[in-house]
C-alpha positions as a LaTeX table, in Angstrom:
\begin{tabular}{lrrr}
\hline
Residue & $x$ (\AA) & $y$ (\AA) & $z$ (\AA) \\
\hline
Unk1 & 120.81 & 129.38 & 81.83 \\
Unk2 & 123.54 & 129.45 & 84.59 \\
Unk3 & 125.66 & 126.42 & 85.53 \\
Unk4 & 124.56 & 124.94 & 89.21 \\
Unk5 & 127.40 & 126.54 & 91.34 \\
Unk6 & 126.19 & 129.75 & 90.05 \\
Unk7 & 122.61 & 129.26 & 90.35 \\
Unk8 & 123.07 & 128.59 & 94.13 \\
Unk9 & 125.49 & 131.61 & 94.14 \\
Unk10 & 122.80 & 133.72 & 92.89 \\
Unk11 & 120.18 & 132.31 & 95.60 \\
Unk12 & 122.32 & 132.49 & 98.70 \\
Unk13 & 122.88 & 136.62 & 97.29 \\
Unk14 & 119.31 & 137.37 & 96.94 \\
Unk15 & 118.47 & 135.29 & 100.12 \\
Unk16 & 120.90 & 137.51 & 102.09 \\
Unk17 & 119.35 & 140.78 & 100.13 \\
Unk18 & 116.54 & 139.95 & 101.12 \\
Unk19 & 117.33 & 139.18 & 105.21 \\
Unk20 & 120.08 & 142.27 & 105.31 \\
Unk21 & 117.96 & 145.06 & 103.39 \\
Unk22 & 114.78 & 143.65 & 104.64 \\
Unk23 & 113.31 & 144.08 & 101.26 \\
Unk24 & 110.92 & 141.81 & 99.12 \\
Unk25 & 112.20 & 140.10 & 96.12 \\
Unk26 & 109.91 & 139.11 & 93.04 \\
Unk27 & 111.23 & 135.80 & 91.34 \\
Unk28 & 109.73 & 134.15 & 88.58 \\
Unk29 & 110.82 & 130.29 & 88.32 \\
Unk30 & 110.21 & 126.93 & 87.27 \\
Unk31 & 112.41 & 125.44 & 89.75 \\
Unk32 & 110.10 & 124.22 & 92.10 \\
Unk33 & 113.22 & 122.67 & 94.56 \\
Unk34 & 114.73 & 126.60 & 94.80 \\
Unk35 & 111.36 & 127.93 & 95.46 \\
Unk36 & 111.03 & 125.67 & 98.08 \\
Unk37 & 114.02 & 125.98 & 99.16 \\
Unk38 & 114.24 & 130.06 & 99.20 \\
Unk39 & 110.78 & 131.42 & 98.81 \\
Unk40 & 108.23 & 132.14 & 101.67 \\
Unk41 & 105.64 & 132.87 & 99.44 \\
Unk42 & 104.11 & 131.16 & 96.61 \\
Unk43 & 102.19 & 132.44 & 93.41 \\
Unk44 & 100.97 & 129.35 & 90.83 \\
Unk45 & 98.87 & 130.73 & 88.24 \\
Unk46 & 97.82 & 127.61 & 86.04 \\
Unk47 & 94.39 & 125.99 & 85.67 \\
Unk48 & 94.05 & 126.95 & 89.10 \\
Unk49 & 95.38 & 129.91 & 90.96 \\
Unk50 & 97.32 & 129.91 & 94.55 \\
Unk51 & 98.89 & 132.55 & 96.58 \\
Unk52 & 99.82 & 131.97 & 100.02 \\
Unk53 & 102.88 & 130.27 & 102.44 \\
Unk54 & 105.01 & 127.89 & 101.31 \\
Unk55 & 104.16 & 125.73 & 103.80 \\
Unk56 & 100.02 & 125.71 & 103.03 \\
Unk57 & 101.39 & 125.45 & 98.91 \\
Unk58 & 103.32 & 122.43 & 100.36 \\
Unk59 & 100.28 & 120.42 & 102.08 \\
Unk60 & 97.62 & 121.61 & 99.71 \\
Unk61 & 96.60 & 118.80 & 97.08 \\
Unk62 & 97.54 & 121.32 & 94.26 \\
Unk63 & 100.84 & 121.98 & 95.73 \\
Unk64 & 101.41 & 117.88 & 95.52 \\
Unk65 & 99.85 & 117.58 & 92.46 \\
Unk66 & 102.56 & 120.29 & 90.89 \\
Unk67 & 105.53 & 118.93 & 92.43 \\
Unk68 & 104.68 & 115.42 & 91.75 \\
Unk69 & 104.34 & 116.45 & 88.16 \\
Unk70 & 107.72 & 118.38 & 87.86 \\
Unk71 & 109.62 & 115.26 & 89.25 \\
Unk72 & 109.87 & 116.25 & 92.48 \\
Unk73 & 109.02 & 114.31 & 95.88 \\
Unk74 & 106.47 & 116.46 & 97.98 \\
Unk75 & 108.50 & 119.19 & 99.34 \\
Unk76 & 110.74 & 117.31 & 101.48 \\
Unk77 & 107.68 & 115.68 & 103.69 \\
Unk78 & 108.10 & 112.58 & 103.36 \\
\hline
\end{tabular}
């Protein structure tokens, strides 16, 4: 694993990859707070299967149901 400083290094590159080159970028991740924090798009592929916005991952009740579960709050909502 990398050490914090460098995992937000890493983000912030592939975030500005990704705006600059206008290309899409594949990540595969258990860390729900950078993939809400950096992702536009979200795949969950569990007893149930999503693919859609962030934002509509966010509100839906598997969405809360996942971040709840990994220790998180609800996306920053509330």
């Amino acid at each position: 694993g990398l050490d914090p400083k460098v995992t937000l290094e890493m983000y912030k590159l592939i975030s500005k990859i990704n705006k600059e080159e206008k290309i899409t970028i594949i990540m595969i991740s258990h860390d729900i707070n950078a993939a809400y924090q950096y992702a536009t798009h979200i795949l969950y592929v569990g007893d149930k299967i999503f693919f859609g916005k962030k934002d509509e991952f966010i509100e839906s009740d598997l969405g809360k149901h996942f971040y709840a579960f990994m220790g998180g709050s609800d996306g920053g909502n509330n």
